[in-house]
N, C-alpha and C positions, 0 to 999 in steps of 0.2 A: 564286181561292178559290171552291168549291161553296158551295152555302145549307147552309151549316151551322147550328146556333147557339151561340154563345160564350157561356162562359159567366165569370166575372172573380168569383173568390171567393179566401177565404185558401188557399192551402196547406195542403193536409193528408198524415198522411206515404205514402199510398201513393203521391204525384204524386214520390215521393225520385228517382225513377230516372230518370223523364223530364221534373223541372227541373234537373239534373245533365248530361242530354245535352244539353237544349235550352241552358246557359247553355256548355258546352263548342263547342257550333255557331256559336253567338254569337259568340266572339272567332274563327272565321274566318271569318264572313260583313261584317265592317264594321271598320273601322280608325276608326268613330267613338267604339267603345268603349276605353277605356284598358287596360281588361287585352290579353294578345294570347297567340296559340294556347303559347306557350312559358310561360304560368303554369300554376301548378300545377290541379288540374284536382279537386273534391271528385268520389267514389265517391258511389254510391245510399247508402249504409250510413253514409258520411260526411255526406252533405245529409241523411238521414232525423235522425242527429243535432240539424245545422243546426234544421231544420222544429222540432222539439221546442222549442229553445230560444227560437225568434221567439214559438213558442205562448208561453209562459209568461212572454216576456215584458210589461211594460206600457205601452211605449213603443217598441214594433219590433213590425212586419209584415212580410209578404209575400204578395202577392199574385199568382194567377198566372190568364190569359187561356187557358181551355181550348177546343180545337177539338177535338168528339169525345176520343180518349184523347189527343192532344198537347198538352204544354204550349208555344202558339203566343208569349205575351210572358210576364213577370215583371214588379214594379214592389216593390223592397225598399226599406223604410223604415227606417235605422238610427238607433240614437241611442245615448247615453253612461248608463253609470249615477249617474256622480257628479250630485249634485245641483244644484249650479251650471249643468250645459247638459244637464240629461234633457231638457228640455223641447226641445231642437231635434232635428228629423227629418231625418237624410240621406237621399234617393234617388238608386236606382238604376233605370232603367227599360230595358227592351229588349225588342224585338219580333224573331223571328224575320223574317229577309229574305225570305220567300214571304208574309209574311202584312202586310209595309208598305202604309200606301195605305189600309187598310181602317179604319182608326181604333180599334184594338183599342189604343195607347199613349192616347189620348182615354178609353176607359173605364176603362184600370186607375187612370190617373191623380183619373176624376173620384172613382172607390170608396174611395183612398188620401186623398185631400183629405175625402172623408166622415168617413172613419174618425177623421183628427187632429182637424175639427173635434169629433167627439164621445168622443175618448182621456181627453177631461178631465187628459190630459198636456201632449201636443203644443202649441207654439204660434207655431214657427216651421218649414218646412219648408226646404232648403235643397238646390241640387244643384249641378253643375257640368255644364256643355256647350261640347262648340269649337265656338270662333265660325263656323267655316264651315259648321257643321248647320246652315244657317238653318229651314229645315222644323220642329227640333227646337227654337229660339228662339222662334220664331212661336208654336206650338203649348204654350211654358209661357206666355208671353206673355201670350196667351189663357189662360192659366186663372190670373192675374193674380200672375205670377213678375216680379220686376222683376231687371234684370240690376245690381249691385250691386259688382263689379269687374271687372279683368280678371287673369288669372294669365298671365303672358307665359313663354311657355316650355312652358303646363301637358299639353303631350302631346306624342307624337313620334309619326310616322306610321312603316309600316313602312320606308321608306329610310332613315329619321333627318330629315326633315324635322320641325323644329320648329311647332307650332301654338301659338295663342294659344288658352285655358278661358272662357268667360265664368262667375264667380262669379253664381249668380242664387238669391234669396230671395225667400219669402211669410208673410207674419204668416198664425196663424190667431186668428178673434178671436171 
């Protein structure tokens, strides 16, 4: 990667078209993500949607890691409306495969952990990861993820090789 400077802000909608291609590149660069290139795939016109909707709402983000005009990683925050589990945040995180190594999943993640601490929503973050990303265990580890089960079975590789998920959570307090 050149010196460029990153930049790790929300989404806004003109980035519709190249987080749409960036997250379509994504499921064929790594079989550590659970979608794979045969899902369905959102349109710029469909994720500009999307981006609308995360705005508005009050307990979901999206975050994305720009390099010049590419969108280099993502890091989505979802959660529920009913009121009983608004308060917990699902992520989704991913870095494009030319830009690993650089620690650009380190800052969306530390900006997204900002953000739930001060949602005045959020107050539990939660993801999933297979166990064999160890780099990607380490690394929520570090920003204090406790692994919290296992889903046995919870992915399949592209041969059909079963994988084990590690369930991992963070209070925010």
């Amino acid at each position: 990667m050149t010196e460029q400077e990153v930049i790790v802000r929300e989404v806004l909608p003109e980035d519709a078209a190249g987080l749409a291609a960036t997250l379509k590149q994504l499921t064929t660069e790594t079989d550590f993500i659970t979608r794979d290139e045969d899902s369905p795939h959102m349109s710029a016109q469909e994720m500009a949607v999307f981006i609308e909707q995360k705005a508005q709402s009050f307990n979901e983000i999206c975050l994305v890691a720009k390099i010049g005009d590419n969108v280099a990683g993502v890091l989505m925050i979802s959660a529920h409306s009913h009121t009983r589990i608004n308060h917990i945040g699902e992520i989704f995180l991913a870095v494009l495969k030319d830009y690993w190594g650089y620690g650009l999943g380190q800052l969306l993640m530390t900006a997204a952990i900002d953000w739930a601490e001060h949602s005045g929503v959020i107050r539990r973050l939660e993801l999933t990861v297979q166990r064999r990303n160890a780099k990607a265990v380490h690394i929520y580890e570090k920003f204090g993820f406790k692994i919290e089960g296992i889903k046995k079975r919870g992915a399949k590789t592209k041969n059909g090789e079963f994988l084990d998920v590690y369930l991992m959570g963070k209070l925010i307090d």
